[in-house]
C-alpha positions in Angstrom: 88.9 86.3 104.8 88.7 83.2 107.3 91.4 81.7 105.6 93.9 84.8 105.8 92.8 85.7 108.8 93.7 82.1 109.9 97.4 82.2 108.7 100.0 82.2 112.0 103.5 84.4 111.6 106.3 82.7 110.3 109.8 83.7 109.7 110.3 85.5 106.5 113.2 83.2 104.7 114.9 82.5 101.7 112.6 78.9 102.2 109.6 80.6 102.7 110.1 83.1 99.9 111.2 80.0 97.3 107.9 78.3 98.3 105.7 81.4 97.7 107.4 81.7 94.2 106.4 78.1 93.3 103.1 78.9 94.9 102.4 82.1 93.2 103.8 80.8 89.7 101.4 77.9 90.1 98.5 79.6 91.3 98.2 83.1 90.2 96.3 82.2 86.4 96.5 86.6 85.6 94.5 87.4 89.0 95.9 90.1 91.1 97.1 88.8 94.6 95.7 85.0 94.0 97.6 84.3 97.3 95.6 86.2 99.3 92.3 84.6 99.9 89.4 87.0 98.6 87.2 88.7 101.3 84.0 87.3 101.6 81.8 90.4 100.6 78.1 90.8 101.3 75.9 92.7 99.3 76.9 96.6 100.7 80.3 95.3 99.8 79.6 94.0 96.1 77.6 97.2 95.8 80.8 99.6 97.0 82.6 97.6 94.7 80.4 98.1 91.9 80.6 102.4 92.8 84.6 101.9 92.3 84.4 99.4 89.3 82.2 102.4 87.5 84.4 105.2 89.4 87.6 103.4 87.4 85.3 102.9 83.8 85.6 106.4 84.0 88.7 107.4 84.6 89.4 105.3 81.6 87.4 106.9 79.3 88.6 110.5 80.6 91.6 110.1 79.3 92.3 112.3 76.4 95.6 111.1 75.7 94.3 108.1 74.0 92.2 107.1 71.0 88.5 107.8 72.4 87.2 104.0 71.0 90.5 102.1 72.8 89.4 103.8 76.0 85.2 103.1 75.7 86.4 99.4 74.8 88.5 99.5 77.8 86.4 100.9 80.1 83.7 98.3 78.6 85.4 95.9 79.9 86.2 96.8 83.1 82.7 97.2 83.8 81.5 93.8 82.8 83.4 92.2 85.5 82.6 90.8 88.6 82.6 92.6 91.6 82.5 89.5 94.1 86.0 90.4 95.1 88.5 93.2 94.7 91.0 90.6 93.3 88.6 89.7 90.7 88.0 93.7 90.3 91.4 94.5 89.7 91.9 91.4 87.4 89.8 93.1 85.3 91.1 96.3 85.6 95.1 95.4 84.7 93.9 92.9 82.1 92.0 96.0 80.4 94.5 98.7 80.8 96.9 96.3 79.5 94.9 97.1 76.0 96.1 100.4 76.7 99.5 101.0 77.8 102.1 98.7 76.1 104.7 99.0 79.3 101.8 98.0 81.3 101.1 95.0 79.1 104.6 93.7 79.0 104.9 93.8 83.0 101.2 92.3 83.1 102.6 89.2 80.8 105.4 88.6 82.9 103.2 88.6 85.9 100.5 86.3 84.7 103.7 84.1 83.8 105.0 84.6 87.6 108.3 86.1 86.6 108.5 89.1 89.3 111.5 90.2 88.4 111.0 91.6 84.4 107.5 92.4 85.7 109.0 94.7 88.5 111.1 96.4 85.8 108.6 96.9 83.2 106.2 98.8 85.6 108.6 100.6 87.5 109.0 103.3 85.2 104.9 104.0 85.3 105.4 105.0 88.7 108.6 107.3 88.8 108.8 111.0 87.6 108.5 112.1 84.0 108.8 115.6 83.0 106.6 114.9 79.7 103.9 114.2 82.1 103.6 117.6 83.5 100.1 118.4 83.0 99.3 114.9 84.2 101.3 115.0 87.4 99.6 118.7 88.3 96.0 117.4 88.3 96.8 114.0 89.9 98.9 116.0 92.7 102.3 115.2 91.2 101.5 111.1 90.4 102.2 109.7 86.8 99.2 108.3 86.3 95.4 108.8 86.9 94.7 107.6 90.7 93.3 104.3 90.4 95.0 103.1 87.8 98.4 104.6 89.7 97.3 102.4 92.9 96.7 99.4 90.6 100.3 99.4 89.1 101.8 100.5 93.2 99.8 97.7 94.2 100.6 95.4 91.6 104.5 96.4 92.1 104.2 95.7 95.8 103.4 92.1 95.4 106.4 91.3 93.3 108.9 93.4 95.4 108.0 91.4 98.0 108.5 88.4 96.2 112.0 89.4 95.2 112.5 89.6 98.7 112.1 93.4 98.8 109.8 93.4 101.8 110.7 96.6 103.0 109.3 98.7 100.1 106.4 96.3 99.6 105.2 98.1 102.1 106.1 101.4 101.5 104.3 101.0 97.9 101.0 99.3 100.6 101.8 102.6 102.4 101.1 104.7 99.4 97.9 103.0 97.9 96.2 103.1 101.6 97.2 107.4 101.5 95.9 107.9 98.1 92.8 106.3 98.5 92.1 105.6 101.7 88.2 104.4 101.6 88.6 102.4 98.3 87.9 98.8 99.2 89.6 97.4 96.0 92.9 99.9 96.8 93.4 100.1 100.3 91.7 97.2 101.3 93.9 95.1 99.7 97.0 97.3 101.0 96.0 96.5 104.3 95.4 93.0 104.9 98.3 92.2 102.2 100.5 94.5 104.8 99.1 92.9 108.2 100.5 89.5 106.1 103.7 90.8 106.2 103.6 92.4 109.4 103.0 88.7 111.1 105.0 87.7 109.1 108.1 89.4 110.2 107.0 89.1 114.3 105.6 92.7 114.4 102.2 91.6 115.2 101.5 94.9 117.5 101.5 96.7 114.1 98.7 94.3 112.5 96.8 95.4 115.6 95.8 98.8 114.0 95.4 98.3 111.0 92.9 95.2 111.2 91.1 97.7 113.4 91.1 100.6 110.9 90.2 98.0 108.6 87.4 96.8 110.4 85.8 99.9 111.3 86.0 101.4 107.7 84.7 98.6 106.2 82.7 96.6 108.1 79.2 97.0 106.5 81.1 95.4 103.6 81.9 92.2 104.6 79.2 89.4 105.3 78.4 88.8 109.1 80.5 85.4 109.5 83.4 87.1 108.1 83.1 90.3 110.7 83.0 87.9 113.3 86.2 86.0 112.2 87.7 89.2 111.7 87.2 90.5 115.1 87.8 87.2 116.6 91.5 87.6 115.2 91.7 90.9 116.4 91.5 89.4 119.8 93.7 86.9 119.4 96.5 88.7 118.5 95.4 91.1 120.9 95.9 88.3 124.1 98.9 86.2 122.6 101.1 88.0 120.0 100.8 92.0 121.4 104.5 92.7 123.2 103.0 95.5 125.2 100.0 93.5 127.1 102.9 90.7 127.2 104.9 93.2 129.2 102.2 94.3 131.0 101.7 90.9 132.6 105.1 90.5 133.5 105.1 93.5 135.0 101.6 92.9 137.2 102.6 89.2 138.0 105.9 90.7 139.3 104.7 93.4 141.5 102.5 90.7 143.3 105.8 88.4 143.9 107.6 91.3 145.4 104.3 92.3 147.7 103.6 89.0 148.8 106.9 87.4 148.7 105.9 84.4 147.0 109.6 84.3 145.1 112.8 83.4 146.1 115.4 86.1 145.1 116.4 84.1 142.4 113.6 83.4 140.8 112.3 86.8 141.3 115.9 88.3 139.6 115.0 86.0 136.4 111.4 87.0 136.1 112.5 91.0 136.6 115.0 90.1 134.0 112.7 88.5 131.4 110.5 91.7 132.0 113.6 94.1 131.3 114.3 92.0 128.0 110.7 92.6 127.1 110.5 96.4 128.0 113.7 97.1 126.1 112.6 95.6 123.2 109.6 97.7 123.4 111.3 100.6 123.9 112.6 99.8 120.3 109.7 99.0 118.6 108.1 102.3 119.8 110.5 103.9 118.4 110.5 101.9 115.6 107.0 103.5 114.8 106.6 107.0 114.1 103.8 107.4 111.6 100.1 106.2 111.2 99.2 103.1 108.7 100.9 102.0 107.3 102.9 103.9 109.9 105.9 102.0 109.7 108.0 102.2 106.5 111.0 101.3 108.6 109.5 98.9 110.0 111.1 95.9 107.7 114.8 97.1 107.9 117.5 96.3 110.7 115.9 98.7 113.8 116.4 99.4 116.6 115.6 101.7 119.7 117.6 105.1 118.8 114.8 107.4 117.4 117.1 109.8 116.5 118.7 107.7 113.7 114.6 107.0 112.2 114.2 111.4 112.7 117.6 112.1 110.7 117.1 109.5 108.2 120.1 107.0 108.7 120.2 103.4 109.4 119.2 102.5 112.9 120.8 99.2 114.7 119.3 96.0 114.5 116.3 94.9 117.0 115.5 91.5 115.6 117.6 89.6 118.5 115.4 91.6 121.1 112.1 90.3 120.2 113.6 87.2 118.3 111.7 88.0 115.4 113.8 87.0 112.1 115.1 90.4 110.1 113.6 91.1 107.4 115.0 92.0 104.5 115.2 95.3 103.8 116.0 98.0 100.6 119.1 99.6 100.2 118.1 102.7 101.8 115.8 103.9 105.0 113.3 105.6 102.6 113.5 102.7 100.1 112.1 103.7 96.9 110.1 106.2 98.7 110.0 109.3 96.5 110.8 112.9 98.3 107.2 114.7 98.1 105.7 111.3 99.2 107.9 111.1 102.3 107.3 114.3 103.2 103.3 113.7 102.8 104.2 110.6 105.4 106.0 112.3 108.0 103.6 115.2 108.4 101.2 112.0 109.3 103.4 111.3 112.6 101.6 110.0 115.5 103.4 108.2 118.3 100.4 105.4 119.7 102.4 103.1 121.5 105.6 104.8 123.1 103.6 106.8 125.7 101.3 103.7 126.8 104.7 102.1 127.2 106.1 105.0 129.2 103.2 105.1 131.7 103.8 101.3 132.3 107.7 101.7 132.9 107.1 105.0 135.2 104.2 103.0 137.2 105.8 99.5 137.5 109.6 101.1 138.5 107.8 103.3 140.9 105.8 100.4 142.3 109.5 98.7 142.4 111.0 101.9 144.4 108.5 101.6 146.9 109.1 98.0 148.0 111.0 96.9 150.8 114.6 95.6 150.1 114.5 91.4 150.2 115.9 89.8 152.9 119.4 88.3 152.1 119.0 84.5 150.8 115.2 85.2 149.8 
């Protein structure tokens, strides 16, 4: 957890994705998401993870669509592993359904190999509709496979998407693990700090902001005392030197005390009302940028921009990166990505709007403030 928590944004680039390749390829030996440090657990945490590690033994063995002895040995498996983790967890996990499903294997080969590519096709097809699969989809509300082992393969289909540069629906398929199975440690956990990576990542730090708090608050017993404290020590960080809207906010205060004591020359006080219009327009755009709840954002990776109506009728909106001076990201082919139709649906009737009307109060108060001032004297 320190050592995550530790990492500072960086542009996402052709570079930086070559050198996670190398990184991951090197690195990964067959554990799930080797690049992101494991979360230092204490012992309510090992023991929630031990409740989920028995919860996905049995989902194994449930399955009647399988030999009854392939599934016990499976399951077997899965629950001699170690809980210190939810990497080493879901290690486990993949390495034991692999015994069971031969698509799954072939993906899970490529992976341990760290080809992304051949592993993002051989698992694709898990996840996407099947009409054989009818009686499965109904109980599991519509999803191709049992819940857990659907988040593993989303999750596990996530990572390399966003090694192929697919950032975008990385984080839809983070955005889908976190609504299936919200409390899970091992599921959503993971979808969440792996998502505040590439949140930072891409200079949308404001979005990191709730979901390390969500984070921290659902799961706090679980994590040992020294990693709470790093945690929230982070939090606050970001909080004082990455967030756009306190940003703003101090333009905004330190320019309404130049204009009421007249400690600027009209110059200088032009360029600092300036720099605080560039700031509030860009947050304009990111508020609209955001119309959901964790992972809120599944536009939040493509070419957007401030014109809500084009997020509310599904087209492209216009780029923002050159407000905020963030790098773009690169995004899917479509707004939605590789979102399916029911699951989109399920995400917009989670709308919330957090930021826009903070935002709003600020602009109203500071522009009224403005209105109120005397004019400047010519040459001041």
């Amino acid at each position: 957890m320190r050592r995550f928590l530790a990492l500072q944004p960086v542009p996402i680039t052709a570079l930086c994705l070559v050198a996670w390749a190398a990184m991951w390829s090197a690195a990964i030996g067959g554990e799930v998401f080797a690049i992101l440090p494991a979360v230092e657990l204490s012992a309510a945490g090992r023991e929630r993870l031990a409740a989920e590690r028995a919860a996905i033994a049995a989902e194994i063995e449930a399955d009647a669509t399988r030999d009854p002895g392939l599934n016990q040995r499976a399951a077997a498996k899965v629950l001699a592993a170690e809980v210190a983790s939810p990497q080493a967890l879901l290690t486990a996990f993949a390495s034991a359904y692999a015994t069971l499903d031969p698509r799954f294997a072939s993906g899970w080969e490529h992976y341990v190999a760290g080809r992304a590519e051949p592993a993002h096709t051989a698992w694709k097809p898990l996840i996407t509709e099947d009409v054989s699969k009818i009686l499965i989809k109904a109980k599991f509300k519509h999803d191709t496979l049992p819940p857990y082992t659907y988040c593993l393969v989303r999750l596990l289909i996530a990572e390399v998407e966003e090694l192929g540069g697919d950032v975008k629906n990385a984080v839809i398929s983070h955005q889908v693990v976190f609504g299936k199975m919200p409390a899970s440690l091992a599921m959503a956990g993971l979808a969440q700090l792996h998502a505040t990576r590439i949140y930072l990542g891409s200079g949308r730090a404001h979005w990191v902001l709730p979901i390390l708090r969500d984070y921290a608050a659902a799961f706090h017993g679980c994590l040992t005392p020294l990693a709470s404290i790093t945690l929230g020590n982070r939090i606050r960080s970001i909080e004082q030197t990455q967030d756009p809207y306190r940003t703003a906010f101090h333009l905004a205060t330190a320019n309404l005390a130049r204009i009421r004591h007249g400690g600027s020359d009209r110059a200088a006080l032009v360029a600092d009302q300036d720099r605080l219009l560039a700031a509030l327009n860009g947050m304009l755009a990111l508020a609209e940028e955001e119309p959901r709840p964790f992972l809120e954002h599944s536009e939040s990776l493509s070419d957007v921009g401030g014109d809500g109506a084009n997020l509310r009728e599904g087209k492209s909106p216009a780029d923002f990166a050159t407000l905020t001076g963030a790098t773009p990201a690169l995004a899917g082919d479509d707004t939605w990505g590789a979102l399916r139709p029911r699951e989109r649906q399920e995400l917009l009737q989670a709308l919330q709007q957090r930021y826009p009307q903070r935002y709003r109060d600020l602009l109203e108060a500071y522009y009224r403030a403005l209105a109120t001032q005397p004019a400047a004297e010519p040459g001041k």
